[in-house]
N, CA and C atoms as an extended XYZ file, in Angstrom:
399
Properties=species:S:1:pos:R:3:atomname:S:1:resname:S:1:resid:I:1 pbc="F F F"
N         0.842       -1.179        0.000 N   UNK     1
C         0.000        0.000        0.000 CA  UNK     1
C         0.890        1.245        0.000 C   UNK     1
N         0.462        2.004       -0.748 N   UNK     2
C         1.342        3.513       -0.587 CA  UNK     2
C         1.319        4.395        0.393 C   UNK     2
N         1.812        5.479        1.128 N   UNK     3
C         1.674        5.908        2.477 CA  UNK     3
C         0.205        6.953        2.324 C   UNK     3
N        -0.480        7.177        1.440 N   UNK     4
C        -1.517        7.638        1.394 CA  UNK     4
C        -2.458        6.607        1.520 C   UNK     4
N        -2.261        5.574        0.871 N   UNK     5
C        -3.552        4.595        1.545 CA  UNK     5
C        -3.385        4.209        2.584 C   UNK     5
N        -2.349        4.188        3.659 N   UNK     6
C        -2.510        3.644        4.500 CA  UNK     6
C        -2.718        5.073        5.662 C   UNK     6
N        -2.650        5.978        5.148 N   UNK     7
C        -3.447        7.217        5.985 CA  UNK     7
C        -4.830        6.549        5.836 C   UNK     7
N        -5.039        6.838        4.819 N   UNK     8
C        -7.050        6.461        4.576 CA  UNK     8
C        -7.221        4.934        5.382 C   UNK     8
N        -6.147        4.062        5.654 N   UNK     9
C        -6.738        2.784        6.498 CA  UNK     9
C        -6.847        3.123        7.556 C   UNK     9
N        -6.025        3.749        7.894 N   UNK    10
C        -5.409        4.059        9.553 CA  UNK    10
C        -7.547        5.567       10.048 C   UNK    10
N        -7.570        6.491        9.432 N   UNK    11
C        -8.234        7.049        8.982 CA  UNK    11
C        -9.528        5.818        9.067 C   UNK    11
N       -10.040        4.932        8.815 N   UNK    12
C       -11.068        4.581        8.817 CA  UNK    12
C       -10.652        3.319       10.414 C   UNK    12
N       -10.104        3.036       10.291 N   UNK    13
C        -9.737        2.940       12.161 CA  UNK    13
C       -10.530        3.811       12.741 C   UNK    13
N       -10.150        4.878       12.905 N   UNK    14
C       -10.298        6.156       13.745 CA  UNK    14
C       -11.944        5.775       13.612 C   UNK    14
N       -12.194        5.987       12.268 N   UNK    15
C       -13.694        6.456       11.934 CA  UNK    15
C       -14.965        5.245       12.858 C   UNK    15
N       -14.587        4.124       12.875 N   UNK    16
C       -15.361        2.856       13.567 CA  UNK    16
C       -14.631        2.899       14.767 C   UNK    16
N       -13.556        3.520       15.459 N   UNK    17
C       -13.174        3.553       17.300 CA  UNK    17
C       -14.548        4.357       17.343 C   UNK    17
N       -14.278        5.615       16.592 N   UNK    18
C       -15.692        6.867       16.938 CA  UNK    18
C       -16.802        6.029       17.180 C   UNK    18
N       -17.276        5.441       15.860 N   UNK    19
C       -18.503        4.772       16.426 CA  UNK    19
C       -19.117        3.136       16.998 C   UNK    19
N       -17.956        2.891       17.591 N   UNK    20
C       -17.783        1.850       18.736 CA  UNK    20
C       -17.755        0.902       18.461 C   UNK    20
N       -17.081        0.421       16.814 N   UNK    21
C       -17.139       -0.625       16.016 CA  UNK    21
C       -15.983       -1.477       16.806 C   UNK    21
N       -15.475       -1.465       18.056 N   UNK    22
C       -14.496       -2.486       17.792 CA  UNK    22
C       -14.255       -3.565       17.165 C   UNK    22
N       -14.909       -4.246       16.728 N   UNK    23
C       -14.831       -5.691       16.093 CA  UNK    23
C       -14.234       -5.059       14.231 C   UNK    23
N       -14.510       -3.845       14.648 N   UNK    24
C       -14.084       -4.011       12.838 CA  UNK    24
C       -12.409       -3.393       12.993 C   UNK    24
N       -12.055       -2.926       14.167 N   UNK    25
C       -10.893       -2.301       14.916 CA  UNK    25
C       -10.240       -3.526       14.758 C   UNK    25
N       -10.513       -4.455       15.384 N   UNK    26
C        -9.593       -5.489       16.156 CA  UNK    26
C        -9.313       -6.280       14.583 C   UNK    26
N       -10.146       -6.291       13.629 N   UNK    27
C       -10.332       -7.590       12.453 CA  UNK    27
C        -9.207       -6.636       12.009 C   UNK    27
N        -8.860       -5.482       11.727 N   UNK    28
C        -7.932       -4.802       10.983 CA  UNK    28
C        -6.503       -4.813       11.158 C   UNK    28
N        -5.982       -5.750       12.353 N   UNK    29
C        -5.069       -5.928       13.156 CA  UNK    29
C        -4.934       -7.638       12.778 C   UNK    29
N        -3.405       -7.837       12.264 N   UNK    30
C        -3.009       -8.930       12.190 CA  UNK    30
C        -2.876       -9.600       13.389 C   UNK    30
N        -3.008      -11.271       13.376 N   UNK    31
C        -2.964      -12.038       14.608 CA  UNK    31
C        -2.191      -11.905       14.857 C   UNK    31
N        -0.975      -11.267       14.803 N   UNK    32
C         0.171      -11.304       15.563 CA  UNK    32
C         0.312      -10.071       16.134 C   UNK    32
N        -0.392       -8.920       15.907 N   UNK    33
C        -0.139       -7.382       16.308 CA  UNK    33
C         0.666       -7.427       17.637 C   UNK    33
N         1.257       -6.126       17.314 N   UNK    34
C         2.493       -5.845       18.723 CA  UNK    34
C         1.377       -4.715       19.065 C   UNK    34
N         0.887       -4.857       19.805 N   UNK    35
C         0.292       -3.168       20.582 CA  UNK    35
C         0.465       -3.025       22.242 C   UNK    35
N         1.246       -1.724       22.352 N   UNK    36
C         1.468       -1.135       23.493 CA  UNK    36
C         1.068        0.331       23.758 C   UNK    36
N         0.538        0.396       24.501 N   UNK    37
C        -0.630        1.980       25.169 CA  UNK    37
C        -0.515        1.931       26.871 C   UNK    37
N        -0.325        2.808       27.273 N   UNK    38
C         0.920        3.852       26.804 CA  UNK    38
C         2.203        3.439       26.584 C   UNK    38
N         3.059        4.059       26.098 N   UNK    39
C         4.397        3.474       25.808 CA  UNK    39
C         4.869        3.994       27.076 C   UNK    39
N         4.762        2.889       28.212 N   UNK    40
C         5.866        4.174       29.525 CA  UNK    40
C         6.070        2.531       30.534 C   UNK    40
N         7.128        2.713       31.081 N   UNK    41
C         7.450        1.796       32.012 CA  UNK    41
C         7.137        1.786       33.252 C   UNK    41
N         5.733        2.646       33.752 N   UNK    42
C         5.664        3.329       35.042 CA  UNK    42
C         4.159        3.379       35.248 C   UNK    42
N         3.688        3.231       34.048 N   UNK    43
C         2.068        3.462       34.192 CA  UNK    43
C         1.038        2.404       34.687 C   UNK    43
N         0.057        2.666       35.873 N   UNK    44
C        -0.377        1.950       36.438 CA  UNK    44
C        -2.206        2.227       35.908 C   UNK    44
N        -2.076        2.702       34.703 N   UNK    45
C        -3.744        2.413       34.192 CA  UNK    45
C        -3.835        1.124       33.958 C   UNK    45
N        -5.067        0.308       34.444 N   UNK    46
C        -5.864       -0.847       34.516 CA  UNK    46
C        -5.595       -1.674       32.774 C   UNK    46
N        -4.947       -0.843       31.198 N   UNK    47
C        -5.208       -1.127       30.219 CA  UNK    47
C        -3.790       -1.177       29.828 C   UNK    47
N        -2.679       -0.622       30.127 N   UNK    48
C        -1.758       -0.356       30.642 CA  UNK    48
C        -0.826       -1.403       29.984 C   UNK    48
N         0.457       -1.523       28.861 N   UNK    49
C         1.446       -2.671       28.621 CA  UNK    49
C         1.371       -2.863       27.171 C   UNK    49
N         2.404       -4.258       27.520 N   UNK    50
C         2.428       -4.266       25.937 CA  UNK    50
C         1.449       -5.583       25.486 C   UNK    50
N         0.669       -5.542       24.317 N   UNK    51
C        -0.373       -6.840       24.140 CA  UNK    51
C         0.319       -7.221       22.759 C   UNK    51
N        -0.051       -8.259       22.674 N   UNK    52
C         0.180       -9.188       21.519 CA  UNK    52
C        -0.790      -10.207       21.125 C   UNK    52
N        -1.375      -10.085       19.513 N   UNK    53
C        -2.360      -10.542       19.075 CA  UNK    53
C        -3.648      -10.117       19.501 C   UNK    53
N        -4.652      -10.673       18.415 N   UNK    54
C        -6.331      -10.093       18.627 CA  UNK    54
C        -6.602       -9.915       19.425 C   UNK    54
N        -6.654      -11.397       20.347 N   UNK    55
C        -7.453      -11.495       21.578 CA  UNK    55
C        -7.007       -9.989       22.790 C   UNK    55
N        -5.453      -10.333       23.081 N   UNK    56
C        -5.069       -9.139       23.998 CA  UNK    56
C        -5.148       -7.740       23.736 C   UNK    56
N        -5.854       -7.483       22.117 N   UNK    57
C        -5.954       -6.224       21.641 CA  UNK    57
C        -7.263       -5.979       21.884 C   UNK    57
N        -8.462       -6.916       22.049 N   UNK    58
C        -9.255       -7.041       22.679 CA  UNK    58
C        -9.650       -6.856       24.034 C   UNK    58
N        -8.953       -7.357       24.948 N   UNK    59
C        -8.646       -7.345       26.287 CA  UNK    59
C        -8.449       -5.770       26.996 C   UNK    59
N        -7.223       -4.899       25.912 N   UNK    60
C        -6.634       -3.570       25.832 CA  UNK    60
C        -8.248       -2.755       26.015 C   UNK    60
N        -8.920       -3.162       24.695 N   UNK    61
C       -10.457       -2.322       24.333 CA  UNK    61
C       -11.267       -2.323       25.575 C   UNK    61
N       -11.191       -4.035       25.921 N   UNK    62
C       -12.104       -3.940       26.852 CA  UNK    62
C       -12.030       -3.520       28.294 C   UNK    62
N       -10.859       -3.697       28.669 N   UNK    63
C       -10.197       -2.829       30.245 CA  UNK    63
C       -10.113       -1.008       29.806 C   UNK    63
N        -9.882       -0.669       29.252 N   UNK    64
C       -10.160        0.880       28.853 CA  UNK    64
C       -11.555        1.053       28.295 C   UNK    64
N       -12.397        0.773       28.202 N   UNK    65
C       -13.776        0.965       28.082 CA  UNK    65
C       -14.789        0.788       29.563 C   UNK    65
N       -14.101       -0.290       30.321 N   UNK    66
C       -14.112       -0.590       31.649 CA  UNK    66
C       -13.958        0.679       33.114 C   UNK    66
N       -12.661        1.676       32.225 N   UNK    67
C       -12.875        2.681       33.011 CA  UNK    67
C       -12.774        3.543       32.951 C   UNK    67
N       -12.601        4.203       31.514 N   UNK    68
C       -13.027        5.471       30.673 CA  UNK    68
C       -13.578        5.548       29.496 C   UNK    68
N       -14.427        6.982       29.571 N   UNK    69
C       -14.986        7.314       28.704 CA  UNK    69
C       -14.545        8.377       27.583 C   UNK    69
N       -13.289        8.116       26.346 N   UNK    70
C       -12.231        8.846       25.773 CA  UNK    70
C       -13.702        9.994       24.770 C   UNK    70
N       -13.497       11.249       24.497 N   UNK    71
C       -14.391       11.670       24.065 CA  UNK    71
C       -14.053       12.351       22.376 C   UNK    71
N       -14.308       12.458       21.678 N   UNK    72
C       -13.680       12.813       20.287 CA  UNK    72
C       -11.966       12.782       20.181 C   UNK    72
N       -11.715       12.565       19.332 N   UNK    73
C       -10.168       13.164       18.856 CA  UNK    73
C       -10.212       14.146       18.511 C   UNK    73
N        -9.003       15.201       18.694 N   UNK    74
C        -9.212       16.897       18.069 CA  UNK    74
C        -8.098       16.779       17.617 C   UNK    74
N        -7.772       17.666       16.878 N   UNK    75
C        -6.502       18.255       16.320 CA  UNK    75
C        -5.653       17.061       15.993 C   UNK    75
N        -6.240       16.369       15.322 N   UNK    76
C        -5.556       15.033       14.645 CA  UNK    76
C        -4.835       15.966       13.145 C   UNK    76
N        -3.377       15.472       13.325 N   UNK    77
C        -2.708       15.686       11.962 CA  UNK    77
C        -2.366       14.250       11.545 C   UNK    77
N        -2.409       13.577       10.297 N   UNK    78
C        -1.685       12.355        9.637 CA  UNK    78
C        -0.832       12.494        9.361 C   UNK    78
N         0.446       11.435        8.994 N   UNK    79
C         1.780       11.545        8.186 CA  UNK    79
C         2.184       10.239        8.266 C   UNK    79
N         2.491       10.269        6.716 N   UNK    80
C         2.968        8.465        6.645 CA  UNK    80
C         4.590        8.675        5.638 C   UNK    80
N         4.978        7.402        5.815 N   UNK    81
C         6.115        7.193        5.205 CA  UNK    81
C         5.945        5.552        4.731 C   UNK    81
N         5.998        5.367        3.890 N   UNK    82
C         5.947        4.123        3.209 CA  UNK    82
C         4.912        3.684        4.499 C   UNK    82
N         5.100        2.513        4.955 N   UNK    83
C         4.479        1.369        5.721 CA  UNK    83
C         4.015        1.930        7.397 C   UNK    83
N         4.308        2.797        7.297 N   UNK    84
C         3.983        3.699        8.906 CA  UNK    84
C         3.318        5.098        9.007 C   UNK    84
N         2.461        4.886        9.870 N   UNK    85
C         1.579        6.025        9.712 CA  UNK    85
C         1.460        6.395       11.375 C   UNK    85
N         1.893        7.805       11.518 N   UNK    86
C         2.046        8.368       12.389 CA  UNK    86
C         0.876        9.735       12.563 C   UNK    86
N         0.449        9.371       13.652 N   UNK    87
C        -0.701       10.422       14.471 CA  UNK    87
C        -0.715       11.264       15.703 C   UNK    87
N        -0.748       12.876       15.130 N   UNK    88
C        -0.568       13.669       16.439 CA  UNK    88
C        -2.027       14.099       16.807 C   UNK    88
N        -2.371       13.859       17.810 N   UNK    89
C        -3.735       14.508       18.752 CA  UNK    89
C        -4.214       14.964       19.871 C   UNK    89
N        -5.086       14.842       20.197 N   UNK    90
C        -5.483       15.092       21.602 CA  UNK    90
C        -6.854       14.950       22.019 C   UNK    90
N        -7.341       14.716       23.165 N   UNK    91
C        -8.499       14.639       23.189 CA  UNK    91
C        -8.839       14.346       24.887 C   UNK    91
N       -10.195       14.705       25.189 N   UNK    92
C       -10.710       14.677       26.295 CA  UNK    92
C       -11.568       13.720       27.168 C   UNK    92
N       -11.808       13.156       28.020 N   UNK    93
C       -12.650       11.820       28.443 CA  UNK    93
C       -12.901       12.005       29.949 C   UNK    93
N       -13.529       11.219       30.633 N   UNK    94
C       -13.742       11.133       31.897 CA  UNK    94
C       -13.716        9.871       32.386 C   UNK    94
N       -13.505        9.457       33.794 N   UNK    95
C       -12.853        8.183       34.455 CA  UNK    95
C       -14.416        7.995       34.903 C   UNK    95
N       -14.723        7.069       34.853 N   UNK    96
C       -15.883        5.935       34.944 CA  UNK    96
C       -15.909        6.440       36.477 C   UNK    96
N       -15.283        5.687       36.718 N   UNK    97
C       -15.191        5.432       38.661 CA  UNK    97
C       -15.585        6.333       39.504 C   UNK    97
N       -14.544        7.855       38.879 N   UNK    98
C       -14.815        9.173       39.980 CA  UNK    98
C       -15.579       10.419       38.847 C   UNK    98
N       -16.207       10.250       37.520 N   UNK    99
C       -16.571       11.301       37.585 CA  UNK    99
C       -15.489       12.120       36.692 C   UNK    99
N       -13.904       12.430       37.301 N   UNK   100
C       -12.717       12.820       36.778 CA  UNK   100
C       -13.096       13.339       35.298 C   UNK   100
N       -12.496       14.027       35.158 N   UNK   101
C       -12.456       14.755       33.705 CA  UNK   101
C       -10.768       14.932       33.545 C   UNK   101
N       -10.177       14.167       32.254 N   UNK   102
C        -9.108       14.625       32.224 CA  UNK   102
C        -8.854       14.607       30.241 C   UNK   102
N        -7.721       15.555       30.386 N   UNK   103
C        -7.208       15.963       28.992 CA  UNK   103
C        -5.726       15.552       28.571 C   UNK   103
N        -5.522       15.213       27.408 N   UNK   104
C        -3.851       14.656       26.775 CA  UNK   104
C        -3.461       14.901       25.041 C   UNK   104
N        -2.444       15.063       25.309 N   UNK   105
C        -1.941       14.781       24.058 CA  UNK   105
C        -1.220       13.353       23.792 C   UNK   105
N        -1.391       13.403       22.349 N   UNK   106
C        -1.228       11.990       22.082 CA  UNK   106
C        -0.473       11.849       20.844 C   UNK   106
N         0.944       10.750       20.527 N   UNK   107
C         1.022       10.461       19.301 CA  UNK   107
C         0.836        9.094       19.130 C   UNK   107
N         0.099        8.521       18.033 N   UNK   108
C        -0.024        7.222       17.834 CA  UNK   108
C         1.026        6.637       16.500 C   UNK   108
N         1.802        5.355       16.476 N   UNK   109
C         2.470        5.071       15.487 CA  UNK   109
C         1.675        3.704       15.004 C   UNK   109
N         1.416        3.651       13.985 N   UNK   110
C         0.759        2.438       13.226 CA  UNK   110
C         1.837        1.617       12.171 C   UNK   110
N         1.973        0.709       12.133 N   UNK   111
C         2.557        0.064       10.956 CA  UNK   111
C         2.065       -0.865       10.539 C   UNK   111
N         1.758       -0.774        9.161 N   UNK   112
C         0.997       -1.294        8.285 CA  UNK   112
C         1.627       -2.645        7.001 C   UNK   112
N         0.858       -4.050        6.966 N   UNK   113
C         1.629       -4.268        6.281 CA  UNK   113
C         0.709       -5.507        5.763 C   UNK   113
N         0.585       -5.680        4.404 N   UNK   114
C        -0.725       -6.545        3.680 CA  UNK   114
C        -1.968       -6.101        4.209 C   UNK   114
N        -2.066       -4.412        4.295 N   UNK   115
C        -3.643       -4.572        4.712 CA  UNK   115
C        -3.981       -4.895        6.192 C   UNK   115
N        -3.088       -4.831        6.853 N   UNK   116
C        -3.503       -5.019        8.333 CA  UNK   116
C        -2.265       -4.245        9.290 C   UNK   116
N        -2.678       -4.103       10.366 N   UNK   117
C        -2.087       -3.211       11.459 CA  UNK   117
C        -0.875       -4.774       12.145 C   UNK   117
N         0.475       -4.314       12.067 N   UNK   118
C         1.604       -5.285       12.324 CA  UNK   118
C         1.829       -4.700       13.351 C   UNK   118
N         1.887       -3.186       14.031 N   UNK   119
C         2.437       -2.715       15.318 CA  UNK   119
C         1.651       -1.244       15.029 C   UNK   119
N         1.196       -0.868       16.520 N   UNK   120
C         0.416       -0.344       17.627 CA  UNK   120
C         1.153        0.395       18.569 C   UNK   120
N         1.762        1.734       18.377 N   UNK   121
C         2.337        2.449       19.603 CA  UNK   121
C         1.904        3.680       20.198 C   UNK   121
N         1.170        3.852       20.892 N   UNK   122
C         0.560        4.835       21.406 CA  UNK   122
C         0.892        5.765       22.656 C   UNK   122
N         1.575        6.805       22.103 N   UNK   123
C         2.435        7.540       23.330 CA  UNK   123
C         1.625        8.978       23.996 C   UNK   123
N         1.678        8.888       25.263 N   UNK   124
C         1.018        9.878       25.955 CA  UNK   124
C         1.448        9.756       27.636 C   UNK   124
N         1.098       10.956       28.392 N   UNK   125
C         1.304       11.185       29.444 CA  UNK   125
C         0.489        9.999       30.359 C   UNK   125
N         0.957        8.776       30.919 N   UNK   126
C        -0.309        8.211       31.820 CA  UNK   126
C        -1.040        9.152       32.929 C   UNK   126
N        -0.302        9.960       33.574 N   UNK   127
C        -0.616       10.731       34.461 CA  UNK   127
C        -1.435       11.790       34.204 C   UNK   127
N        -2.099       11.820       32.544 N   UNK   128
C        -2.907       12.709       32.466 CA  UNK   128
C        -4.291       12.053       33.276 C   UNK   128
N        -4.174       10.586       33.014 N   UNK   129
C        -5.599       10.372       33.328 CA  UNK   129
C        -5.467        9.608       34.434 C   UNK   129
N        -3.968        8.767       35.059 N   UNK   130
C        -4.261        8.685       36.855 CA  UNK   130
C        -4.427        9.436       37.226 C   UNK   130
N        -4.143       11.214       37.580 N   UNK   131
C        -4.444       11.912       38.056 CA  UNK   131
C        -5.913       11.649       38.407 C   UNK   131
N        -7.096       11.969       37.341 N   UNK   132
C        -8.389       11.320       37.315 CA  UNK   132
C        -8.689       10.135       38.079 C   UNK   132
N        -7.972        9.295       37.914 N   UNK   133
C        -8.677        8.338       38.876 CA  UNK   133
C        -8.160        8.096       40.057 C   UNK   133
């Protein structure tokens, strides 16, 4: 795929997280996917590490749905280079548990390869949203 189609894959990701398609999220992700959220050695959110394959990319969805509620993406810019597609954003949500309202910036790295997501890196402050809980 050229680094413009794989904006538009990565791009229709986004578009079914929005409307709560996980299953069409997770099918887009090779059985072997590397995904880690947040990328930090310190973070004690409940969703928290590195997963490998469907099922634990599953697991990821379902423990962060478990205790937040992430609310639009804003200020999303794209940029790809051959097989990797890189995402700057931000966006706002609230912690299930307390109520909490918290805000972050975010870059996400995707790599793409036959049409499916091979690696998952999603970098951000954890402490935007322990603080929150």
């Amino acid at each position: 795929m050229t680094a413009e189609a794989n904006i538009e894959f990565v791009k229709g990701l986004f578009a079914a997280f929005g409307r709560g398609d996980i299953d069409y999220v997770i099918d887009a992700h090779d059985d072997a996917v590397e995904m880690e959220s947040p990328v930090s050695r310190t973070s004690t959110l409940p969703w928290a590490g590195l997963r490998r394959g469907r099922r634990e990319l599953g697991e990821y969805f379902g423990a962060m749905a478990a205790n937040v509620r992430p609310e639009a993406f804003q200020n999303v810019v794209f940029t790809a280079s051959g097989d990797r597609v890189v995402i700057e954003g931000s966006n706002q949500g609230t912690v299930i548990a307390t109520g909490e309202r918290y805000e972050h910036d975010w870059v996400m790295v995707f790599t793409i390869y036959a049409g499916k997501v091979q690696q998952f890196r999603h970098f951000y402050d954890p402490s935007d949203i322990e603080t929150a809980m």
